[in-house]
N, C-alpha and C positions, 0 to 999 in steps of 0.2 A: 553410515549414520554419522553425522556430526554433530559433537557434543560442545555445548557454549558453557566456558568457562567465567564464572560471576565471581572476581578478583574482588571484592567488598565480602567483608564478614554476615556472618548468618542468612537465613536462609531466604533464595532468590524470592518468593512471594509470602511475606510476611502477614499481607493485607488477605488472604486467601487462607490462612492456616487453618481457622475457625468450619471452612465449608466442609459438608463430607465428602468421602472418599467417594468418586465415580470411577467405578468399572474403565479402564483402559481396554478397546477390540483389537481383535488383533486386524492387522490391513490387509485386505487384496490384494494380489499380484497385482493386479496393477494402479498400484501404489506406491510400490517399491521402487525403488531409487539406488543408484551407485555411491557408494563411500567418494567420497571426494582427495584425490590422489596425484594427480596429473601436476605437473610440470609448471604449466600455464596457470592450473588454481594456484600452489603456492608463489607465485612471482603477484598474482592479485593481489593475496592478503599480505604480501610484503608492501605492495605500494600503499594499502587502506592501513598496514603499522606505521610505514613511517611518514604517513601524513595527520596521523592521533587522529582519526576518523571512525565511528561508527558506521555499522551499515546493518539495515532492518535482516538481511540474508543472516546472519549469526545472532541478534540480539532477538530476532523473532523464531529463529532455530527450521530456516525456508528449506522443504526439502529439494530445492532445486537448486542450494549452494553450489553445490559439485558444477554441473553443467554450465550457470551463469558465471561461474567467476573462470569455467575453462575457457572463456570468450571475454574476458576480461569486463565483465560487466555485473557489475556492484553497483547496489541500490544504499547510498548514501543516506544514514539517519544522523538527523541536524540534532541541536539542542540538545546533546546528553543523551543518554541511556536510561532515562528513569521518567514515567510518565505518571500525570499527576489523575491519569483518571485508572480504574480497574479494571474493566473489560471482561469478563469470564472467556472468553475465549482466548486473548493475548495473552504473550511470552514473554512480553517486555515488561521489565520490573515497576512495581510501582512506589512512589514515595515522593519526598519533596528535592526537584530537581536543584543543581547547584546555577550558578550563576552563567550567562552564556558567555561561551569564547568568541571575541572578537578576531581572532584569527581566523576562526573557523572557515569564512567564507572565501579565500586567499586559500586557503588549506585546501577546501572543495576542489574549488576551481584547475590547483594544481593538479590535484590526483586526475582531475578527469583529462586532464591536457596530457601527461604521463601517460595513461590508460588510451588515449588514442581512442575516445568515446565518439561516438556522430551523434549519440542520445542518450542521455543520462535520467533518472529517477532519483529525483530527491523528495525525503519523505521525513517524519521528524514526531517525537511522541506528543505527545498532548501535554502546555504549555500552559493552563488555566492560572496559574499564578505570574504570568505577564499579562502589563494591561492592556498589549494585543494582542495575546496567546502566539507570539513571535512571527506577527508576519512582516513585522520592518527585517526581521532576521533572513527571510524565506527571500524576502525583493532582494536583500545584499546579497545574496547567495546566491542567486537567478543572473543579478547582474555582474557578480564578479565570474563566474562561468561564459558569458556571453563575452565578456570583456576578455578574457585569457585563449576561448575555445570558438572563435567566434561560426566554426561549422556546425557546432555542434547545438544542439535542440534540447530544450529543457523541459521535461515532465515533472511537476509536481505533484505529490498525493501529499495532501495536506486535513489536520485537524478541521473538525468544524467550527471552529473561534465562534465559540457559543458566547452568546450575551460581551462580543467584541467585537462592539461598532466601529465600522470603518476599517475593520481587518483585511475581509477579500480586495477591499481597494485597493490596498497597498499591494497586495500581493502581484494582482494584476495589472497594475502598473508598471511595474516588470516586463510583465510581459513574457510568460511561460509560451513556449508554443502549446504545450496540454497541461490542462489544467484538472486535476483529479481528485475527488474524494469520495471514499467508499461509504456507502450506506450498510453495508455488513450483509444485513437478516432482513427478514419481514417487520412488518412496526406490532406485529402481536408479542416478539419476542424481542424489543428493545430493552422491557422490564428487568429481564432478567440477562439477555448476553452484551447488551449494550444501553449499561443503567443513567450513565450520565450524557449519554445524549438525547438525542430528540430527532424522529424522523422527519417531521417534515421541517425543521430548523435546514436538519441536511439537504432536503430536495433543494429548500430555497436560498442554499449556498450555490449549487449548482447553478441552479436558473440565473443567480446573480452571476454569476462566472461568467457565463453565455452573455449576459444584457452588456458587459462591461469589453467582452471581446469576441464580437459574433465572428469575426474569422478563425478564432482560434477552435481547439479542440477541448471538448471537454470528456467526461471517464467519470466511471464510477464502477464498483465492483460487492458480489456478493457470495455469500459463503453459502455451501446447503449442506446439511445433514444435521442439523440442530434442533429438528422436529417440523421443521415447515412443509407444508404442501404444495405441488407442483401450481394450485391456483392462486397463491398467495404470491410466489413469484412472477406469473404473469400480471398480478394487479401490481406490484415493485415495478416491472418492464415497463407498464403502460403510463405511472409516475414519472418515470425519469425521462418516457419520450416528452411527456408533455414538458419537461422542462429542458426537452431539446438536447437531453444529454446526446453524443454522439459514439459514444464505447462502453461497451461493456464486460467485463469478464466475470467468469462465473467459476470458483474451484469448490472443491472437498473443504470441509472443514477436520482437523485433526487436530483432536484432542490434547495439548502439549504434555499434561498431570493430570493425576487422579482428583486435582485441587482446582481444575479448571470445567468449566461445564462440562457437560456426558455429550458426548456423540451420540445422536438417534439412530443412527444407519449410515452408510455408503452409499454414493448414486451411483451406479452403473454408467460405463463408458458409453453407452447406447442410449440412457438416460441424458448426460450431458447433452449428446448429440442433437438431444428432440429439443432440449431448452435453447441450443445455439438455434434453429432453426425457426423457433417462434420467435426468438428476437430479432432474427433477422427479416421477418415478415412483419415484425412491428416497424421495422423503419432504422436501426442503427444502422449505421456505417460502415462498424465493424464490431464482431461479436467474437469474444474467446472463452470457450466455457467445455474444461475438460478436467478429471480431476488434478490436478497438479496445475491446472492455472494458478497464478498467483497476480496482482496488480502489476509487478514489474517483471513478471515472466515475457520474455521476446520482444521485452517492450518496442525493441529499438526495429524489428521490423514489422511490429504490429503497426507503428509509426506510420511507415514507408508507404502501407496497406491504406492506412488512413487517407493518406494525402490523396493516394491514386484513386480510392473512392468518391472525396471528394471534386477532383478531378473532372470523374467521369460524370458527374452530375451535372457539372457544366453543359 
Protein backbone atom coordinates (compact mmCIF):
# COMPACT_ATOMS: atom_id res chain seq x y z
CA UNK A 1 0.00 0.00 0.00
CA UNK A 2 1.28 3.42 -0.61
CA UNK A 3 0.36 6.21 1.51
CA UNK A 4 0.54 10.01 0.10
CA UNK A 5 1.71 12.36 2.32
CA UNK A 6 -0.46 15.98 2.26
CA UNK A 7 2.66 18.44 3.64
CA UNK A 8 -0.15 21.37 3.87
CA UNK A 9 -2.07 21.78 7.26
CA UNK A 10 -5.54 20.28 7.68
CA UNK A 11 -7.45 17.97 6.25
CA UNK A 12 -6.58 16.58 2.65
CA UNK A 13 -10.61 17.05 1.40
CA UNK A 14 -12.06 19.87 3.09
CA UNK A 15 -14.61 20.48 0.37
CA UNK A 16 -15.87 16.78 0.93
CA UNK A 17 -16.15 16.89 4.89
CA UNK A 18 -20.01 17.78 4.88
CA UNK A 19 -20.88 14.33 2.62
CA UNK A 20 -21.62 11.11 4.67
CA UNK A 21 -19.72 8.45 5.41
CA UNK A 22 -19.74 5.49 2.57
CA UNK A 23 -19.19 2.10 3.54
CA UNK A 24 -15.34 1.32 2.23
CA UNK A 25 -15.48 -2.88 0.60
CA UNK A 26 -13.16 -4.74 1.15
CA UNK A 27 -11.12 -5.62 -2.55
CA UNK A 28 -10.74 -8.98 -4.33
CA UNK A 29 -7.81 -10.83 -4.82
CA UNK A 30 -7.51 -9.64 -7.59
CA UNK A 31 -7.05 -6.20 -6.74
CA UNK A 32 -4.32 -6.56 -4.76
CA UNK A 33 -1.15 -5.07 -5.58
CA UNK A 34 2.49 -5.08 -4.20
CA UNK A 35 3.93 -2.47 -1.69
CA UNK A 36 6.16 -0.70 -3.56
CA UNK A 37 9.87 -1.41 -2.56
CA UNK A 38 12.31 -2.13 -5.25
CA UNK A 39 15.44 -0.44 -5.92
CA UNK A 40 14.31 1.08 -9.32
CA UNK A 41 11.02 2.69 -7.66
CA UNK A 42 13.06 4.61 -5.25
CA UNK A 43 15.79 6.03 -7.82
CA UNK A 44 12.14 7.19 -9.56
CA UNK A 45 10.81 9.14 -6.99
CA UNK A 46 14.24 10.50 -6.33
CA UNK A 47 14.39 11.88 -9.90
CA UNK A 48 10.34 13.22 -9.72
CA UNK A 49 12.03 14.97 -5.83
CA UNK A 50 14.55 16.50 -7.29
CA UNK A 51 13.07 17.97 -10.31
CA UNK A 52 9.90 19.52 -7.71
CA UNK A 53 7.51 17.61 -9.99
CA UNK A 54 4.27 16.18 -9.20
CA UNK A 55 2.89 13.01 -10.65
CA UNK A 56 -1.00 11.88 -10.58
CA UNK A 57 0.72 8.03 -9.35
CA UNK A 58 0.93 9.51 -5.66
CA UNK A 59 -1.39 12.60 -5.67
CA UNK A 60 -4.11 10.25 -7.05
CA UNK A 61 -2.86 7.41 -4.68
CA UNK A 62 -2.64 4.85 -8.39
CA UNK A 63 -2.45 1.37 -7.27
CA UNK A 64 -0.01 0.63 -9.89
CA UNK A 65 2.75 2.95 -8.32
CA UNK A 66 4.98 0.14 -7.38
CA UNK A 67 5.13 -1.61 -10.87
CA UNK A 68 5.17 1.81 -13.11
CA UNK A 69 7.80 3.72 -11.28
CA UNK A 70 9.90 0.07 -11.12
CA UNK A 71 10.14 0.74 -15.07
CA UNK A 72 10.86 4.16 -14.39
CA UNK A 73 7.76 5.49 -15.66
CA UNK A 74 5.80 8.35 -13.81
CA UNK A 75 2.85 10.03 -15.19
CA UNK A 76 3.80 13.79 -14.51
CA UNK A 77 0.93 16.16 -13.02
CA UNK A 78 1.52 19.81 -14.35
CA UNK A 79 0.04 22.86 -12.61
CA UNK A 80 0.05 21.97 -8.88
CA UNK A 81 -1.49 19.60 -6.73
CA UNK A 82 -4.72 21.21 -6.14
CA UNK A 83 -7.67 21.12 -8.47
CA UNK A 84 -10.32 23.59 -8.76
CA UNK A 85 -13.03 21.20 -9.49
CA UNK A 86 -14.44 18.19 -6.76
CA UNK A 87 -14.94 15.08 -8.40
CA UNK A 88 -16.54 12.51 -5.94
CA UNK A 89 -14.54 9.94 -7.09
CA UNK A 90 -10.82 11.91 -7.22
CA UNK A 91 -7.83 11.85 -4.71
CA UNK A 92 -6.55 14.97 -5.76
CA UNK A 93 -7.07 17.87 -3.39
CA UNK A 94 -9.29 20.41 -4.09
CA UNK A 95 -9.05 24.39 -3.54
CA UNK A 96 -7.80 27.27 -5.15
CA UNK A 97 -4.46 26.54 -7.01
CA UNK A 98 -1.26 28.77 -6.49
CA UNK A 99 0.30 30.51 -9.44
CA UNK A 100 1.99 28.36 -12.31
CA UNK A 101 5.83 27.65 -12.23
CA UNK A 102 7.35 28.76 -15.22
CA UNK A 103 10.13 26.31 -14.71
CA UNK A 104 8.09 23.65 -14.71
CA UNK A 105 8.24 22.90 -18.33
CA UNK A 106 12.26 22.75 -18.44
CA UNK A 107 11.78 20.74 -15.03
CA UNK A 108 9.41 18.20 -17.07
CA UNK A 109 11.20 17.90 -19.82
CA UNK A 110 14.46 17.15 -17.78
CA UNK A 111 13.12 14.44 -15.67
CA UNK A 112 11.84 12.63 -18.71
CA UNK A 113 15.37 12.91 -20.55
CA UNK A 114 16.97 11.49 -16.96
CA UNK A 115 14.23 8.78 -16.93
CA UNK A 116 15.34 7.59 -20.32
CA UNK A 117 11.27 7.81 -21.33
CA UNK A 118 10.44 6.85 -25.22
CA UNK A 119 6.77 7.89 -23.80
CA UNK A 120 5.78 9.96 -21.35
CA UNK A 121 2.04 11.08 -19.76
CA UNK A 122 1.51 14.25 -18.86
CA UNK A 123 -1.61 15.02 -17.12
CA UNK A 124 -2.53 18.01 -14.88
CA UNK A 125 -5.57 18.96 -12.47
CA UNK A 126 -8.31 21.01 -13.46
CA UNK A 127 -7.18 24.77 -14.03
CA UNK A 128 -10.84 26.64 -14.33
CA UNK A 129 -9.38 29.85 -12.75
CA UNK A 130 -6.85 30.36 -16.00
CA UNK A 131 -8.41 31.93 -18.71
CA UNK A 132 -7.20 28.87 -20.78
CA UNK A 133 -7.58 26.44 -18.12
CA UNK A 134 -3.62 26.05 -18.89
CA UNK A 135 -3.22 24.87 -22.21
CA UNK A 136 -0.56 27.63 -23.22
CA UNK A 137 1.15 25.58 -20.14
CA UNK A 138 0.36 21.93 -21.57
CA UNK A 139 1.81 23.31 -25.55
CA UNK A 140 5.25 24.65 -23.38
CA UNK A 141 5.34 21.47 -21.82
CA UNK A 142 4.71 19.20 -24.89
CA UNK A 143 7.18 21.30 -26.66
CA UNK A 144 9.93 21.64 -24.17
CA UNK A 145 9.97 17.66 -24.01
CA UNK A 146 10.17 17.19 -27.72
CA UNK A 147 12.82 19.88 -27.58
CA UNK A 148 15.25 18.11 -24.92
CA UNK A 149 13.80 14.13 -25.62
CA UNK A 150 13.29 14.53 -29.03
CA UNK A 151 12.70 10.29 -29.30
CA UNK A 152 10.42 10.51 -27.15
CA UNK A 153 6.28 10.64 -27.81
CA UNK A 154 4.06 12.78 -25.85
CA UNK A 155 0.61 11.54 -24.34
CA UNK A 156 -1.55 14.08 -22.82
CA UNK A 157 -4.67 13.54 -20.63
CA UNK A 158 -5.89 16.69 -20.32
CA UNK A 159 -8.95 18.86 -18.52
CA UNK A 160 -11.85 19.57 -20.41
CA UNK A 161 -11.12 23.52 -20.75
CA UNK A 162 -14.78 23.93 -20.35
CA UNK A 163 -16.22 27.27 -21.57
CA UNK A 164 -12.25 28.01 -22.79
CA UNK A 165 -12.24 28.88 -26.17
CA UNK A 166 -9.53 28.29 -28.25
CA UNK A 167 -7.91 25.93 -25.55
CA UNK A 168 -7.63 22.46 -27.53
CA UNK A 169 -6.06 24.67 -30.15
CA UNK A 170 -3.33 25.56 -28.57
CA UNK A 171 -2.84 22.41 -26.97
CA UNK A 172 -2.70 20.76 -30.30
CA UNK A 173 -0.56 22.86 -31.95
CA UNK A 174 2.02 21.16 -30.05
CA UNK A 175 1.34 18.65 -31.35
CA UNK A 176 1.04 15.59 -28.71
CA UNK A 177 1.36 12.41 -30.53
CA UNK A 178 -1.90 11.24 -28.26
CA UNK A 179 -4.09 13.13 -27.38
CA UNK A 180 -6.28 12.01 -24.21
CA UNK A 181 -9.14 12.80 -22.10
CA UNK A 182 -11.25 10.81 -19.88
CA UNK A 183 -15.01 11.01 -19.90
CA UNK A 184 -15.00 9.06 -16.47
CA UNK A 185 -18.77 7.43 -16.14
CA UNK A 186 -21.88 7.21 -18.12
CA UNK A 187 -23.76 10.82 -18.64
CA UNK A 188 -26.65 9.46 -15.98
CA UNK A 189 -24.11 9.76 -13.50
CA UNK A 190 -22.16 13.03 -14.33
CA UNK A 191 -24.62 14.77 -11.64
CA UNK A 192 -23.28 13.39 -9.01
CA UNK A 193 -19.46 11.58 -9.73
CA UNK A 194 -18.62 14.33 -12.22
CA UNK A 195 -20.68 17.60 -11.24
CA UNK A 196 -18.73 20.12 -12.92
CA UNK A 197 -18.39 18.89 -16.09
CA UNK A 198 -20.44 17.98 -18.98
CA UNK A 199 -20.67 14.96 -21.13
CA UNK A 200 -21.05 15.86 -24.29
CA UNK A 201 -18.67 19.16 -23.86
CA UNK A 202 -16.26 16.14 -23.37
CA UNK A 203 -17.22 13.96 -26.44
CA UNK A 204 -16.82 17.37 -28.46
CA UNK A 205 -13.37 17.83 -27.10
CA UNK A 206 -12.40 14.74 -28.48
CA UNK A 207 -13.94 15.05 -31.89
CA UNK A 208 -12.08 18.54 -31.89
CA UNK A 209 -8.82 16.80 -31.08
CA UNK A 210 -9.29 14.40 -34.13
CA UNK A 211 -10.67 17.45 -36.66
CA UNK A 212 -7.38 19.30 -35.65
CA UNK A 213 -4.83 16.16 -35.95
CA UNK A 214 -6.43 13.45 -37.87
CA UNK A 215 -3.07 11.43 -37.89
CA UNK A 216 -2.62 11.72 -34.48
CA UNK A 217 -4.09 9.43 -31.68
CA UNK A 218 -6.70 10.19 -29.55
CA UNK A 219 -7.93 8.22 -25.92
CA UNK A 220 -10.20 8.46 -23.67
CA UNK A 221 -11.01 6.27 -20.58
CA UNK A 222 -13.69 5.01 -18.04
CA UNK A 223 -14.27 3.84 -14.65
CA UNK A 224 -17.00 1.07 -13.77
CA UNK A 225 -18.36 0.14 -10.47
CA UNK A 226 -20.20 3.31 -9.56
CA UNK A 227 -23.60 1.88 -10.36
CA UNK A 228 -23.77 1.76 -14.24
CA UNK A 229 -24.97 -0.80 -16.48
CA UNK A 230 -23.16 -2.82 -18.83
CA UNK A 231 -25.63 -1.02 -21.70
CA UNK A 232 -24.95 2.24 -20.70
CA UNK A 233 -21.36 1.71 -21.48
CA UNK A 234 -21.84 0.36 -24.76
CA UNK A 235 -23.99 3.51 -25.52
CA UNK A 236 -20.45 5.59 -24.06
CA UNK A 237 -18.34 2.90 -26.68
CA UNK A 238 -20.64 3.81 -29.39
CA UNK A 239 -20.12 8.01 -28.48
CA UNK A 240 -16.68 7.98 -28.65
CA UNK A 241 -16.41 5.86 -31.87
CA UNK A 242 -18.49 8.30 -33.60
CA UNK A 243 -16.19 10.87 -32.59
CA UNK A 244 -13.41 8.80 -33.85
CA UNK A 245 -11.82 8.30 -30.57
CA UNK A 246 -9.11 5.57 -31.18
CA UNK A 247 -8.33 4.03 -27.47
CA UNK A 248 -9.92 3.26 -24.92
CA UNK A 249 -9.20 1.87 -21.38
CA UNK A 250 -11.50 0.68 -19.07
CA UNK A 251 -10.45 0.01 -15.02
CA UNK A 252 -12.20 -0.50 -11.47
CA UNK A 253 -13.11 2.30 -9.71
CA UNK A 254 -11.91 2.40 -5.99
CA UNK A 255 -13.14 4.19 -3.58
CA UNK A 256 -10.08 6.44 -2.01
CA UNK A 257 -12.52 7.55 1.65
CA UNK A 258 -15.44 6.93 3.11
CA UNK A 259 -15.87 10.97 1.92
CA UNK A 260 -15.75 10.04 -1.59
CA UNK A 261 -18.56 8.30 -3.64
CA UNK A 262 -19.67 4.50 -2.67
CA UNK A 263 -18.49 1.89 -4.83
CA UNK A 264 -21.55 -0.10 -6.29
CA UNK A 265 -19.54 -3.42 -6.92
CA UNK A 266 -16.56 -4.95 -8.51
CA UNK A 267 -16.38 -6.02 -12.13
CA UNK A 268 -15.10 -9.39 -12.44
CA UNK A 269 -11.85 -10.19 -14.49
CA UNK A 270 -14.11 -12.05 -16.99
CA UNK A 271 -16.45 -9.22 -16.89
CA UNK A 272 -13.72 -6.81 -18.05
CA UNK A 273 -12.76 -9.21 -20.61
CA UNK A 274 -16.45 -9.15 -22.29
CA UNK A 275 -16.30 -5.01 -22.30
CA UNK A 276 -12.65 -5.31 -23.94
CA UNK A 277 -14.24 -7.40 -26.68
CA UNK A 278 -17.21 -5.31 -27.55
CA UNK A 279 -15.03 -2.57 -27.98
CA UNK A 280 -13.17 -3.97 -29.92
CA UNK A 281 -15.88 -5.11 -32.24
CA UNK A 282 -16.91 -1.48 -32.25
CA UNK A 283 -14.00 -0.41 -34.23
CA UNK A 284 -11.06 0.83 -31.64
CA UNK A 285 -7.76 0.39 -32.45
CA UNK A 286 -6.76 -0.46 -29.28
CA UNK A 287 -8.79 -1.37 -26.13
CA UNK A 288 -7.45 -1.82 -22.36
CA UNK A 289 -9.92 -2.73 -19.92
CA UNK A 290 -8.90 -4.85 -16.86
CA UNK A 291 -9.31 -3.95 -13.36
CA UNK A 292 -6.24 -2.09 -12.64
CA UNK A 293 -6.20 -0.34 -15.77
CA UNK A 294 -5.46 3.03 -15.34
CA UNK A 295 -5.08 6.05 -18.35
CA UNK A 296 -1.26 5.80 -18.06
CA UNK A 297 -1.05 2.14 -17.20
CA UNK A 298 1.50 0.52 -20.13
CA UNK A 299 0.98 3.48 -21.70
CA UNK A 300 4.19 3.40 -23.38
CA UNK A 301 3.51 0.08 -24.94
CA UNK A 302 0.03 0.46 -25.48
CA UNK A 303 1.57 3.14 -27.79
CA UNK A 304 3.78 0.90 -29.77
CA UNK A 305 0.36 -1.43 -30.13
CA UNK A 306 -1.35 1.66 -31.36
CA UNK A 307 0.87 2.55 -34.06
CA UNK A 308 1.21 -1.06 -35.31
CA UNK A 309 -2.65 -1.25 -35.61
CA UNK A 310 -2.78 1.67 -37.30
CA UNK A 311 -0.21 0.36 -39.62
CA UNK A 312 -1.97 -2.55 -40.29
CA UNK A 313 -4.94 -0.83 -41.70
CA UNK A 314 -2.91 0.58 -44.30
Amino acid sequence: MTVVIDHLKGPRHPEKANRPDQEIQRKPDWIRVKAPVSREYAATREVVRAHNLKTVCEEAACPNIGECWTKAHATMMIMGDTCTRACAFCNVKTGLPGPLDAAEPGNVAAAVKTLGLKHVVITSVDRDDLDDGGADHFARVIRAIHAASPGTSVEVLTPDFLRKDGAIEQVMAAQPEVFNHNLETVPRLYLTVRPGARYYASLRLLERAKELMPSGFTKSGLMVGLGESREEIMQVMDDLRAAKVDFLTIGQYLQPTKKHAALARFWTPEEFAGLESIARAKGFLMVSATPLTRSSYHADSDFAQLKAARSAQK
